[in-house]
Steps between C-alpha positions, in 0.01 A plus 500: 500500500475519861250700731594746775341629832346784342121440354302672166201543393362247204252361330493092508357200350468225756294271205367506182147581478277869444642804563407531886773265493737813508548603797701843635740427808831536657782258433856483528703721300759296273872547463712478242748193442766514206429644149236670612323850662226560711260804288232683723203495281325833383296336272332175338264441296232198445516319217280194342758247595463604862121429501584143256753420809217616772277278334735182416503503191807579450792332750652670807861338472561585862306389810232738705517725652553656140519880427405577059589768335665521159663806486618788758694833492695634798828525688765318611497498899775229554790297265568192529882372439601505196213690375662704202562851460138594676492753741248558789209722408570427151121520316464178309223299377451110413253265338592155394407142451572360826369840691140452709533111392822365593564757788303749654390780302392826510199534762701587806689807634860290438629251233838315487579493111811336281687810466584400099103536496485860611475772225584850565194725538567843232485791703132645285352205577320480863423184693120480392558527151776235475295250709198579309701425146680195667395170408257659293763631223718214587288221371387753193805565392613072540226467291529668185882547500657211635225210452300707186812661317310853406617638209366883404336340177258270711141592537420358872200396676477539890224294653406612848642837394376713833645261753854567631671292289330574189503886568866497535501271131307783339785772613814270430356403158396901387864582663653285242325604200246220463150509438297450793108330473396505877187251581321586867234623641283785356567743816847506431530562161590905527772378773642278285555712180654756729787264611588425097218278357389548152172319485298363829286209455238394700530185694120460471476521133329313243762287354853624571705318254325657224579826687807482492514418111341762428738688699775365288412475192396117511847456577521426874689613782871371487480470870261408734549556900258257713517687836184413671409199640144528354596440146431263208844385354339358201352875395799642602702266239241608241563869529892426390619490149656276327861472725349631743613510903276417759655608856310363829626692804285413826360172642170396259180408714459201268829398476414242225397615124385331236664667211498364101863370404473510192409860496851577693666278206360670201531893640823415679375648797673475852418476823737661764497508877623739712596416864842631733686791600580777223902568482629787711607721233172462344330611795747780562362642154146453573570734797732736319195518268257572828708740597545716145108458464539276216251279725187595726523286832127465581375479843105501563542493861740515841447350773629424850681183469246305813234565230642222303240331566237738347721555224459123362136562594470772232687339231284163531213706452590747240867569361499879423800650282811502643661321782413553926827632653566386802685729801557394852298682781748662640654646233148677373443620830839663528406648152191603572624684822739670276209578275324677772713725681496868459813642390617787714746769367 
């Protein structure tokens, strides 16, 4: 990747630290070098890895300046050689591993991606929504397919259950004919039975694991997703039954546990991780299911891309449900403009 004499706006990280750390400015627009295709961003999205990279705790593999973001939707405004069969303005999306970590994500009005990364955008599905399911749906659906093998017979437990991840768990899982036990907070417990769960626990409650056994019969859950950094992995382990799966997806504040081997032994439990980019075709389902409204893509808010900033501000302080979309300036100005004029006959 290369840069060339014209400039965009974006949204850069010149160190690790709080979010004023973030800072909106103009920098040089990139170019495309071989295999790959310059997108003009419509939309992004902030995700918890983007505040754990903000914050250093987890690694920028590239040096500052640094742009996150962990998933976009827009289209392609220049190819690269050998590029594939992509044509410019083609609508596409993207969210992978190496994306906002490895190279610069999401937060600016331009991003140079691999083009065997890019995934065509269906044409019911608008910019907002994809980037609002992005990583979101991606990591979900890693989770419980690929790393936690869902089967329709398993009863599953999603931890964290109003947070993006966990909210796009509690669709994939009811999609596929499981039975969904959603543990959150109390003010999202209508939300959360609207999007497919069939019982909402509190996350305040008075002893969860017994909870959940009620909830099943004293048999356990056959599958328990950890998506919250919050948790206790030893009472997640307890709500499993015997054979039980126990799927971590997100970085753990205490990354250390203390957990009771011989309790793993004797209920031939396991303990699964689940880190790296979902397959392409898998992700070209999750959006074929988007756009058939199989799945909701939940957005709480959208703001102007500068507002970055403000937008890790709000999630530090209180995750709502559903992901913050983010659009560059210029492009909700131009809509807004739209928005406003009179039509004349």
């Amino acid at each position: 990747m290369t840069t060339s004499g014209a400039s965009m706006r974006a949204v850069i990280m010149e160190r690790i630290g709080k979010p004023r750390v973030l800072k909106a400015t103009r920098v040089a627009r990139p170019q495309p070098g071989s295999g790959e295709i310059l997108v003009k961003v419509h939309a992004t999205s902030v995700n918890p890895v983007d505040l754990l990279q903000r914050s250093g705790r987890f690694i920028v593999r590239k040096p500052m300046p640094h742009i996150l973001g962990a998933d976009l939707a827009g289209e392609i405004a220049q190819l690269g050689d050998d590029a594939g069969d992509w044509a410019i303005g083609d609508r596409v999306c993207a969210c992978f591993e190496q994306l906002g970590s490895e190279i610069d994500g999401g937060y600016a009005e331009y991003c140079v991606l691999p083009a065997d990364q890019l995934i065509a955008l269906p044409e019911e599905l608008d910019y907002q929504s994809a980037a609002a399911a992005g990583a979101a749906f991606a990591d979900a659906f890693q989770a419980l397919v690929t790393s936690g093998k869902l089967k329709k017979a398993d009863t599953v437990v999603i931890r964290g259950a109003a947070g993006s991840v966990g909210a796009a768990a509690v669709q994939i899982t009811s999609a596929r004919g499981a039975r969904v036990i959603a543990i959150s907070e109390g003010r999202f417990t209508g939300e959360l039975h609207s999007i497919g769960a069939d019982i909402v626990l509190e996350d305040a409650g008075v002893d969860l694991v017994r909870q959940v056994k009620v909830a099943t019969r004293e048999n356990g859950a056959s599958l328990v997703l950890h998506c919250s950094e919050q948790l206790d992995l030893g009472e997640s382990l307890d709500m499993l039954c015997s054979g039980g799966r126990l799927v971590i997806a997100g970085a753990l504040k205490k990354p250390q546990a203390k957990l009771n081997a011989m309790d793993l032994y004797l209920r031939n439990l396991s303990i699964l991780g689940s880190y790296g980019s979902i397959r392409p075709k898998d992700y070209e389902s999750v959006l074929g299911g988007l756009a058939k409204g199989r799945y909701q893509s939940l957005a709480q808010e959208v703001m102007p891309l500068s507002q970055a900033r403000q937008a890790h501000q709000k999630l530090e302080k209180s995750a709502g449900f559903g992901k913050i979309v983010l659009v560059p300036d210029a492009l909700l100005q131009a809509a807004k403009a739209t928005e406003n004029r009179i039509k004349i006959e």
